[in-house]
Structure formats: C-alpha cells, structure tokens
N, C-alpha and C positions, 0 to 999 in steps of 0.2 A: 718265247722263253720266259721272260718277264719272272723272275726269280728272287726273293723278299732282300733286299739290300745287305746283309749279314751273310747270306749263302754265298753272293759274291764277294764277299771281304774273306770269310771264314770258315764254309762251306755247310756251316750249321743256323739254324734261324734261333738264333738264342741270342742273349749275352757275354761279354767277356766277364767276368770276374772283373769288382769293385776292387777298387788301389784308393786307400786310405794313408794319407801323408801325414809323418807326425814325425815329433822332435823330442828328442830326450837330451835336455842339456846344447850343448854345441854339436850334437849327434843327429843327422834326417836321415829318415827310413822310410816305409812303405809298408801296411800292413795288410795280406790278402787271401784268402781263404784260410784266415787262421793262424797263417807263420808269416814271417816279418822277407823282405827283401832289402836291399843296397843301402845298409847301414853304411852310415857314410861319416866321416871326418872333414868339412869342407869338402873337396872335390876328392880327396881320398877314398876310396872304396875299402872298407875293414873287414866287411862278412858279406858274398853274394846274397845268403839265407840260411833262415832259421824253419825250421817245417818239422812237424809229426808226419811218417810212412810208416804206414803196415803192407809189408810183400808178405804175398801167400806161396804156398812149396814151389810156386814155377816163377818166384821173381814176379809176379803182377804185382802191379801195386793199387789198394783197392779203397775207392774210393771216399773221398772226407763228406758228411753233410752235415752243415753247422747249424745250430740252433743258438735262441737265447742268448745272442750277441749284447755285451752290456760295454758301452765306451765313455770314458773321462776322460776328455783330450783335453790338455791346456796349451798354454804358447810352449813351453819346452819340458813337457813329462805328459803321460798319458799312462790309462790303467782299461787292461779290456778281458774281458772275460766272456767266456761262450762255453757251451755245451758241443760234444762234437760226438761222431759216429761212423767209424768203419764197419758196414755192413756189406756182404756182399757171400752169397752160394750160402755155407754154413759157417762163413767168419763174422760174428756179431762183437765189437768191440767199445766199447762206450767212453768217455771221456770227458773230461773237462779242463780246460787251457785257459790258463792265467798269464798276461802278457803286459809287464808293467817297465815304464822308462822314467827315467828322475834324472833331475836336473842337474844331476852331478856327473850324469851320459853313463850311468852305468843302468842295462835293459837286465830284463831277468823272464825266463818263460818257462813256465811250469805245466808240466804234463803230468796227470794224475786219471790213471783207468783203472776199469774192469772187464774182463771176460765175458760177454754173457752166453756165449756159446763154449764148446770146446772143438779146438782148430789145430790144425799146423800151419806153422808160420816160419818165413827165414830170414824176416827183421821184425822188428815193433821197437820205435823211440821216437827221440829227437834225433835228427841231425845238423848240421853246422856245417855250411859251405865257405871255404875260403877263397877269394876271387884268384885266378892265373898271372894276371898281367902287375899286380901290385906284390904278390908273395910268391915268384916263381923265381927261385937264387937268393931269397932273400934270408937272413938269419931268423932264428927262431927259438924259442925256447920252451919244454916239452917236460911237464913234472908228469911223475908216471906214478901209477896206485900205491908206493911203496913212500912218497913225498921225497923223492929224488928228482935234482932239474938240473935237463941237460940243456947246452946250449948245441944245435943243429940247424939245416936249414930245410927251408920246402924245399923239392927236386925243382933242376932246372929242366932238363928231359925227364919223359915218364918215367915214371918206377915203375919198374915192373910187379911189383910187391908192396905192401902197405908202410909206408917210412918212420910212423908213428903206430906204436903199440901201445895198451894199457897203460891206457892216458886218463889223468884227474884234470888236468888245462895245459893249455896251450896260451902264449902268447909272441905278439910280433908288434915291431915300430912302424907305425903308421905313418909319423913323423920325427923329425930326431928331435930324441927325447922325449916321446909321446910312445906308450907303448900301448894294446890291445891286449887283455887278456880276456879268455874264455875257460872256465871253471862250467867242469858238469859233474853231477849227482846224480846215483840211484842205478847204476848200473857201471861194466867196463867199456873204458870207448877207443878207436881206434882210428887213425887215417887213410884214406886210399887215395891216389895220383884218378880222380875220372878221367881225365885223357885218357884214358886206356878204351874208355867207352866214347870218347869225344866230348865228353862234358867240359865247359872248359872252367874247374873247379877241383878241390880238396877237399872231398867228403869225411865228414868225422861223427860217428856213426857208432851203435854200440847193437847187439854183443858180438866181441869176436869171431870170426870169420872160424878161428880154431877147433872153436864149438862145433861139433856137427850139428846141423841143419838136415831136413828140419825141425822146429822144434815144437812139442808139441803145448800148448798152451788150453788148462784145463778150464772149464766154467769155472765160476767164479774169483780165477785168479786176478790180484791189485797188482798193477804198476805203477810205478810216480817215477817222473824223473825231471829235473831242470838242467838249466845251464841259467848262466852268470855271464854277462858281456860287462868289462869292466875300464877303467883307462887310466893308466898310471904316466905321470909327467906335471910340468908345469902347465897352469892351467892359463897363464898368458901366452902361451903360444898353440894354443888353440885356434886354428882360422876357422874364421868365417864361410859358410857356405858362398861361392861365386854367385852372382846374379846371374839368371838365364840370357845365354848368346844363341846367335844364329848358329845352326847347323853350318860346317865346314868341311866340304870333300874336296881334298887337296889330291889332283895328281900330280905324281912322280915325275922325276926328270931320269930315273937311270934307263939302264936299255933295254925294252921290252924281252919277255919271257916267251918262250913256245907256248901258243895252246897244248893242253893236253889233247890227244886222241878220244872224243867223247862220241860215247854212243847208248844204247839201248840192251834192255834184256829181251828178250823174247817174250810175249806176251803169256802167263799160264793159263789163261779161260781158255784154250786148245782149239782158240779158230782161227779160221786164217785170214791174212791181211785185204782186205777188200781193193778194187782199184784204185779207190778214194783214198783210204787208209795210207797207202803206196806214194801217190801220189805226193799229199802229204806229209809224210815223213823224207818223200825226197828233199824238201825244202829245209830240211836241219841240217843238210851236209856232214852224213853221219860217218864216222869213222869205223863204225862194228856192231856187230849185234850179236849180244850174250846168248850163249844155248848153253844150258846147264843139262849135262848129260848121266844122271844114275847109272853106272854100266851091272851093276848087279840085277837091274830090271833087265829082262827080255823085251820092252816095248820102249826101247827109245829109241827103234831106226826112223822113226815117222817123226818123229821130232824133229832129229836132227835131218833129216831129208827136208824137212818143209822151212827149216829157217833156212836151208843151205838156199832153197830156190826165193824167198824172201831177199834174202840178203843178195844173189845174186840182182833180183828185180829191181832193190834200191842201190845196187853201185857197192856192196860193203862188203867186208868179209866177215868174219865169225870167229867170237872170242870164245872157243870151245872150253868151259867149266865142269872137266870132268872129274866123277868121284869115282875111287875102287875100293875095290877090299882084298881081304888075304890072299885070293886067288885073285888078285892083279893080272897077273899072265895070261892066263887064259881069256878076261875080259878082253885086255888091251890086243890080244891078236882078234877078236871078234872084233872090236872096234876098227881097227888097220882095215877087216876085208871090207866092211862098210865103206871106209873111205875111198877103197882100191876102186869099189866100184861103182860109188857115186861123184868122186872126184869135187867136194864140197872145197869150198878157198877158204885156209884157216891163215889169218891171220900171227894167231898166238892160242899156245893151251896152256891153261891152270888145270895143276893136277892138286887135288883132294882125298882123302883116305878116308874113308867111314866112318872109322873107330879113334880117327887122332885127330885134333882142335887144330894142331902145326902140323904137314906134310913132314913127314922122315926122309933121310938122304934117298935111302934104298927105294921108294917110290917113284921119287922124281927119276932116277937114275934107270928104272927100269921104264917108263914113261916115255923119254928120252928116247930107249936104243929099240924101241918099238911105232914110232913118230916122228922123230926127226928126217927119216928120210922122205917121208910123204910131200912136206914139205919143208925143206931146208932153210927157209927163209923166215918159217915161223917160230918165233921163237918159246920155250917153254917155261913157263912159272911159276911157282908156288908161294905158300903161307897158309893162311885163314880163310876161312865162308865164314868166319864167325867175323869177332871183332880184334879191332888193332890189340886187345891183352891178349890174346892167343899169341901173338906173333911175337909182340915183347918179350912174353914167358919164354918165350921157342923159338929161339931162333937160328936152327942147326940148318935149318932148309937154306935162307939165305947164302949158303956156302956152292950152293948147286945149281941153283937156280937164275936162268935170265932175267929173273925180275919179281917181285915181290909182294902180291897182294892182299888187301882186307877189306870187311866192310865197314861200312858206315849207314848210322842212323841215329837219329837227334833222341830219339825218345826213349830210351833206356832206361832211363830212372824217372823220369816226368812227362808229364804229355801237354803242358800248356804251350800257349801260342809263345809266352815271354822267354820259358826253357828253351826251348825251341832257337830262337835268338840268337839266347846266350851262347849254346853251344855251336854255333857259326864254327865259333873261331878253334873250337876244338880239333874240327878237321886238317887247318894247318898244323896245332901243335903235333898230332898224328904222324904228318908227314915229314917235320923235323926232327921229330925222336926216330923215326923209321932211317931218316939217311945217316944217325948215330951209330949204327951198325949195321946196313945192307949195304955196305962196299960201295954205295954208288952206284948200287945197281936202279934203276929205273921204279918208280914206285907205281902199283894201281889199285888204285881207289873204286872196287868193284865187287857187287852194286851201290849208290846212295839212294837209302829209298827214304820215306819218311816215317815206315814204322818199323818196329824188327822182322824181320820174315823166321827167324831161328832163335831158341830161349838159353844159351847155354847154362849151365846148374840149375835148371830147371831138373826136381825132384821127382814128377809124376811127367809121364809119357802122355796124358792126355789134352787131347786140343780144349780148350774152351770156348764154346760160342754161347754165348749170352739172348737172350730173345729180346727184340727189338734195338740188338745192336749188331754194327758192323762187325763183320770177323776179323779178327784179332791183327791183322797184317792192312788192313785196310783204312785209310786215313780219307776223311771226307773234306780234307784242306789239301786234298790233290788236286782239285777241280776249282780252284780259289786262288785268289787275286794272293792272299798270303803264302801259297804253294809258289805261286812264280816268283813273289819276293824272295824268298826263305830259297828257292832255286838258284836266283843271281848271286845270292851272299855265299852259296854255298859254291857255285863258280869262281869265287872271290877269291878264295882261300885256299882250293884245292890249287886254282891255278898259281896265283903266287907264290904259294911254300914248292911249288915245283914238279906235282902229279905228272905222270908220263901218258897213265893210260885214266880215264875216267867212264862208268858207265852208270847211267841214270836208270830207276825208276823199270818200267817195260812200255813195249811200245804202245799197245793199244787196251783199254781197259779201263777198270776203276784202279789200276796201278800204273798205268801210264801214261800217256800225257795227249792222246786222241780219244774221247770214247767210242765204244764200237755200235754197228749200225741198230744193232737191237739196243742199246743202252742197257742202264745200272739193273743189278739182276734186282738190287732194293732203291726205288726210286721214291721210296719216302725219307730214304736214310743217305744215302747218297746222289743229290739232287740232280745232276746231269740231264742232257738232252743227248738221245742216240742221231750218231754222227759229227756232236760238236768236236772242238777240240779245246783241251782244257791251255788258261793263259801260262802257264808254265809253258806250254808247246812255242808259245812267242819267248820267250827269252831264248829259250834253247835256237830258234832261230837265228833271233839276234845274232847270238853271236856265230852262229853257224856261217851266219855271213862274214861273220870276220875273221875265222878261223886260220886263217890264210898269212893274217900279220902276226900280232903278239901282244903280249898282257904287259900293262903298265901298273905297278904296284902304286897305290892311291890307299889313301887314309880320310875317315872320317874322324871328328871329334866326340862325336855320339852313334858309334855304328850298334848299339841295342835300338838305335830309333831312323836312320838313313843310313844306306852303305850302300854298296856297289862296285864296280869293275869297270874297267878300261883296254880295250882294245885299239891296238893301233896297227896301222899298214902308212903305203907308199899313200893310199888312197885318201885316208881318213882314219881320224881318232875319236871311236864308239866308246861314248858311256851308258853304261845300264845301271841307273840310282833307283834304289828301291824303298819306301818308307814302308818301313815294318813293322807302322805299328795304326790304333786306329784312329789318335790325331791327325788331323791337317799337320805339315811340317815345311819348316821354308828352308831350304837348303841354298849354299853358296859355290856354287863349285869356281873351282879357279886354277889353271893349269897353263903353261904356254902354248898347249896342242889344242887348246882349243881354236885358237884362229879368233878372224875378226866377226864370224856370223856361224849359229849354227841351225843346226833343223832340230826341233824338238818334238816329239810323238808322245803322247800317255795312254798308257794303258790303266783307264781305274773305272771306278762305276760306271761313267757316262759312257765309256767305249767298251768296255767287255762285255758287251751281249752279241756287239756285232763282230767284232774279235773272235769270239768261241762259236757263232753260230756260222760265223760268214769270214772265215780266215784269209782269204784270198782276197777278197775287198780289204780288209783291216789292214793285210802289208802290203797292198797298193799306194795306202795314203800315204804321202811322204811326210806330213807331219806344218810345223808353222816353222816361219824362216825369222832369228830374233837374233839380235847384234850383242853385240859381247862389249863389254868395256873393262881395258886393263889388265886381258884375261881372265876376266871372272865374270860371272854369272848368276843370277838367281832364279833358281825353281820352284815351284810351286808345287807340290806335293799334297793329293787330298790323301784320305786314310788308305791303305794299302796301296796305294799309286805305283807304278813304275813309269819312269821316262827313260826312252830312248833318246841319246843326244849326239848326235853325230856335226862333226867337225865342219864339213864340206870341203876340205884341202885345204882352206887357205894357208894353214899351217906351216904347207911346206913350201909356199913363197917366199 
C-alpha cells in the first residue's frame, strides 16, 4: 500500500494551509488563506472568523487563490496585504484584501473587487462568524442601517430565521465591562443562527437573503467592503493571554446515556456486498441499514430486494427512506405488494415528499394507514432528507410522527479540515434545539456523511463535475486517519445531546467505510486500495463493541485539537481520543472509571497500513498494558492519532 504520509493523515498528498499567529494589541488571532480565525481576548474567544466567500447559483463556494502576500508583523499590530482570485467555470472575480491590527486591539479588513467576467452569484462579501459557546444567551446590541441600537441577544436554541437584520454592527461583552464591536461597510448585513446547517457559529453576512438570488453580477462591476473589529472598556482589565497547558479529557461521573442505534446507508455504486464485505461489516454490530426508496421510479424493487437479503446476511433490519408524490396512493399500495411478497424486516420508515423540504401531516398519515400493519412494531417517521433548517422552519410533522429526522454534514459553508472541527459540536446543538419542540419524541440523525449529497436553494438543476476532481458528494478524507477522527467527535455529540437512531456514511465505497473489491473508480484522486477498509471502519467498531453499555458525557479543554467519547458497561470503560489536528498533542485524561491499569491501542501512521489492509490482525492486537496514577493518565498523540483506551474492569472492584 505504501501511501505518501499526508494521504494517510488527509486523504490528499498536498498541504494544510499555513496559520500565521499574530497579535493586535492584547488581541491573538490566526491568519489563513486570507481571513483571520479565533480572535481572541485572553482565553476568551470574540470572533470564530473573518473570510471573503463568493457562492455561485447552487450555493458552491468557489475557490480563493492568493497571490502577492505582503506581511509587517510586529510584537502586537501587524498589516497584510495580498492580491486574491475567485476563478472557477465562468466566475472570474479578482480582488485585493487589506488586513491590518493595531495595538489598541482594534483589526480592520478590507475587501475591494472587480468582475472580470459576468456571472450569477447568491453571495460575494465578507463575513464575520460569532463563536456558539461564548454568545449563545448572551446580551447583545445590534444598530441597524437607519443608526438605531437595540439591545437583544444571540439565540440560545436555533432560530429558525435570521435574528439580526440590516445590520451597520453589532456588538457584545467579552468581559465585564469589555465590550466587542464589529462595524461593517459597503453593503447591507444580516445574521443567520448556522446551527441550522450544524455550523457551530453566527454568520453575519451581506446582501440579504430578501433579495432574490441569484444575482446577476456584470463584468466590470467594483465592490469594496470592510468591517472594523473594535473594543470598548477599561483597558486595565484586559487579560492576558493563559500560557499553554496540557490537553485535559475529563470524564464524567453522571450515568451513562444509551447508545444510539447506529448503522449504515446502503451503498449507491449498485453492487452488491461481497462475502468479505459481509463479513466485515458484521464486526460493527450494526443496528440498520438505510435504503432510500424513489417510489415514483418503477425500478426500486431490486434495490430494495437486495439490501433486504444484505441486511438479512448481516443480522439488521432496514431503515426504509421513502419518497412520494401526489399520487402517494397509488405508489404506497405498489410498495405494500412488494413487501407482501418479499417480506423484507423493517425496522422503521421515514417518509419523504418530493416537492416539500418538511413532510405534511396528510403524508405521513396516509404512510401510516398503508404500513403499519406490515409491520407493527415498526415505527414510522418523518422531517428532512435535507438539513436540520428544514425541520426548524416546519415543524407541523413532528405532531404525527414516531420520531423525527435530519441530515447532517460538516461542510456546507466550508470544506477545510479546521471548519470541519469546529462544527463537531454543531451536531449537538441540532439535537437540543430539535427536543425544543418534538414532544420528546426520539431524534435521528440520518445520513452523516461528510459531504452534502443534496443542494437545497440551489438555483440551477445541473450537477457539476469538474475535470480532475472528485464528484461533488465525494470527500477523499473518507479514507483518512482524520475521517475516523472527525467520525469519533462526531459520535461524541450525537451520542451525548441524546440521538436515538444514528446512520453513517454507506457501507461500501468511496462513501463508506470498506472499499470495494475493484477499488476507487479515480485512484489518482481517491487513493485507496480495492478491499481495504477505511480507519473510520475501526472507530465504528470500537465502539460497536461497546454498544451494549453507555456513553459517559466527558469534556475536553481544547476539543478543536483532542476530543473524544466514552463508553462504559459492566465490563469496561472505552475511551476513543482522537487528535484532530496535524500536531503531536499530549493529552491527560483523568476519570475514576478508569481503574488502576489500562490497555491502550493507536491507530496513526505507523499502524494504519496494516489496520486498512489487514483489519482482522489490526483488532486482534490488544494493544500495551500502562498503569494509571490517581486516575489519570497521559497519552501520546502523534498528528491525527486515535487511541483506543480501555479500562480492563478494575474499575468495578
């Protein structure tokens, strides 16, 4: 296999993007393909990010390449200037960005373009993210284009709807008596709740949503626009940035949570699961396997005929995801004879509508009196195939339905490794704003994949594929040490915030988590070996093996850089730590379940060739046996690392 050390971190032989640290005043920040990250107040976090995006009519967003980078960094102010360029199909856009910090901590970033093509577009600006965890309930104050200031706050559950309109700035207290403000120019700006897309952020973002999109943007048209990062307060109570600590993964003492029911989609390359494949997948101890059913097509009895004997093969049952349309009826009795008389085990259906983002009463309820007798015991559910703002906005279904679904995927607005991350934690918030109003009914989180599979306000019906890139749904960090990090965080948070049903990814493919025996259909772009299994397939192990106890809620100190979960039984208390980023990182975990001795296993460079080529040797090893002192622990983490860390009982002596 022998694969360039970067493919197995990040599934690409390239680079990360350079992180340039710099100081404005009492203010550290991070400057990186052109917009700024984690402005910070001492350990306070003020702004996730500063960034220029241009989307074209389907919501892509297309990409920056910077030139003529010019830097004057001193000890606390810096000034940077670059030439930049959105180019891509017939969007030619050019630009230059001035990004200056002064030692009075107040930043300032200037965007000044032109056209050089003529396009449709359904953004071009700045935007300004506000981090979740520091402004989420917190007060706020909001002067609007007319120099009116209101005082309001960020939402503490999603908004459904944008909470900040034709905005001139915004500010918020960082510290008491230290306040934040952001002043922007050159267009109207507005707020959106991302949690809606799982981002976990407050996008502020210009022109209004109001506007129809898209819009069309002529050659030679100029744009300029800034924003102003400022800080009002006494400047003696300004702290100090903290000096760098060890990593801290603290678990939990309250009482473990159910796993959710996790399983699989059905694979769409349309072949079928091999013995190996089978085999393999039995070792995940899978609770379901997704079949997404079109019933307006005439050819999905083979489909759903061949996961049904799948799913029979592996032990599981089948999370049938069906769509209808107007004539409902007449599909749904076609459907019924199908089942009469292949007798497929459903578990649960999601019903879907063609033409509506949220399922209507009158669907689900004709669904219902068409299925339920099939099987009784399965229950029936709806919401979204899109994402959690569909369900937000619409939520009449929740009234009808056994239980509540939406999907999830990290890369909606960005596709870096670091976004990626951040929005971990979005997927909780998701699931707490969703038990705001679904009565308690059981939440599922179905599919998470890691790229979108569906464009909603996407303007133009046409697919894009690109020459010498992957297709649009395809993410080549599926087959990567940071796929199975970025898998365990996201087990993290689904499981904690309280998901009932969860389903990953597809079984076999370059979207799922075995590749198949022929391999990647582009094996220069998606570097795999036919038959391996990608390290994601080990974490979903992991804990496939614990499935049986329960999640113990655990906190990191820095979960953008180590995080992970905890499983506990009668047996053992499994932790899966995962460093998500491409430093070495030393983590401390410390917990009472840990016991006096544990076993520790890693999965990183030196073990993932023989991990994805040779699966069945790799969880034979049981790993090194290292003594605990005082409950705590320290691990070694190289860059994308995961360790397995199992208790061995002593715990419950």
């Amino acid at each position: 296999m022998s694969l360039p050390k970067n493919v197995y971190y990040y599934g690409v032989d390239s680079q990360l993007p350079k992180q340039t640290h710099l100081r404005a005043g009492m203010l550290s920040l991070v400057f990186e393909e052109g917009g700024l990250r984690y402005v910070r107040l001492g350990e306070r976090e003020i702004l996730r990010r500063v960034y220029f995006a241009l989307r074209d009519r389907n919501w892509e967003t297309i990409p920056i390449r910077l030139s003529n980078i010019s830097e004057e960094i001193g000890y606390n102010s810096f000034s940077i200037s670059y030439h930049a360029e959105n180019k891509q199909s017939d969007i030619d856009f050019e630009w230059v960005g001035t990004i200056t910090g002064h030692s009075n901590g107040t930043i300032t970033f200037i965007m000044q373009g032109e056209a050089r093509s003529t396009f449709l577009r359904n953004r071009l600006g700045i935007c300004v993210l506000h981090p979740i965890p520091e402004c989420a309930g917190h007060v706020c104050r909001v002067e609007n284009v007319a120099g009116i200031l209101q005082q309001t706050a960020f939402p503490q559950f999603i908004s459904p709807h944008q909470p900040f309109l034709d905005m001139r700035a915004i500010s918020h207290e960082v510290n008491p008596g230290i306040w934040a403000e952001v002043r922007f120019e050159g267009d109207v700006f507005e707020t959106e709740d991302q949690r809606n897309w799982t981002d976990a952020s407050y996008k502020t973002y210009s022109t209004p949503l109001k506007i129809p999109y898209p819009v069309m943007v002529e050659a030679g048209t100029k744009i300029a626009q800034s924003i102003r990062l400022s800080l009002r307060g006494p400047a003696q109570l300004w702290p100090a940035p903290a000096p760098n600590e060890a990593i801290n993964f603290v678990v939990g003492t309250a009482p473990a949570i159910p796993v959710p029911a996790i399983g699989l989609g059905t694979a769409t390359h349309g072949r079928r699961l091999s013995s190996r494949e089978l085999k393999q997948l039995r070792t995940l101890n899978l609770a379901h396997l997704r079949v997404d059913l079109d019933l307006k097509k005439s050819d999905y009895e083979p489909l759903l005929v061949c996961t049904a004997i799948e799913g029979e093969a592996l032990g599981v049952p089948l999370l049938a995801a069906v769509t209808i349309t107007d004539t409902a009826e007449e599909e749904l009795l076609r459907l019924r004879a199908i089942i009469d008389r292949y007798k497929p085990k459903v578990c649960a259906w999601i019903i879907f509508h063609a033409s509506e983002r949220e399922t209507g009463e009158k669907w689900i309820r004709l669904a219902r009196q068409h299925l339920s007798s099939y099987s009784p015991q399965a229950r029936i559910g709806s919401g979204t195939n899109s994402y959690f703002a569909e369900l937000n906005r619409n939520r009449s279904a929740v009234q009808y339905a056994d239980f509540v679904c939406y999907s999830v995927n990290p890369q909606v607005h960005a596709s870096d490794n670091t976004t990626m991350v951040e929005n971990l934690a979005g997927q909780a918030y998701s699931i707490e704003s969703a038990r705001k109003f679904a009565r308690d009914l059981p939440i599922a989180v179905t599919p998470i994949t890691l790229k979108p599979r569906i464009i909603p306000g996407a303007t133009s019906g046409d697919t894009i594929f690109t020459e010498g890139k992957l297709p649009r749904d395809v993410d080549a960090r599926q087959m990567s040490l940071f796929g199975a990090g970025w898998t365990a965080g996201s087990l993290k948070y689904v499981a904690e915030a309280g998901a009932s049903i969860v389903t990953y990814y597809e079984t076999t493919g370059w979207r799922g988590v075995i590749e198949t025996d022929v391999g990647s259909p582009l094996p220069q772009l998606f570097r795999s070996v036919p038959g391996c299994v990608f390290p994601l397939y080990h974490i979903l192990a992991d804990v496939g093996e614990g499935s049986a106890g329960g999640v113990i809620r655990s906190t990191s100190n820095a979960p953008l850089k180590v995080d992970g979960l905890t499983l506990h039984s009668k047996e053992r208390t499994r932790i899966v730590l995962a460093n998500l980023t491409p430093e070495p990182q030393l983590a401390r975990v410390t917990g009472a379940s840990l016991g006096k001795q544990v076993l520790i296993k890693i999965l990183d460079e030196a073990s993932v060739e023989v991990a994805m080529t040779m699966p069945e040797v790799f969880r034979a090893e049981i790993g090194v046996l290292k003594p605990t002192a005082s409950n705590s622990l320290t691990v070694e983490l190289g860059p994308f690392a995961i360790a397995r860390i199992d208790s061995m009982g002593f715990n419950n002596r």
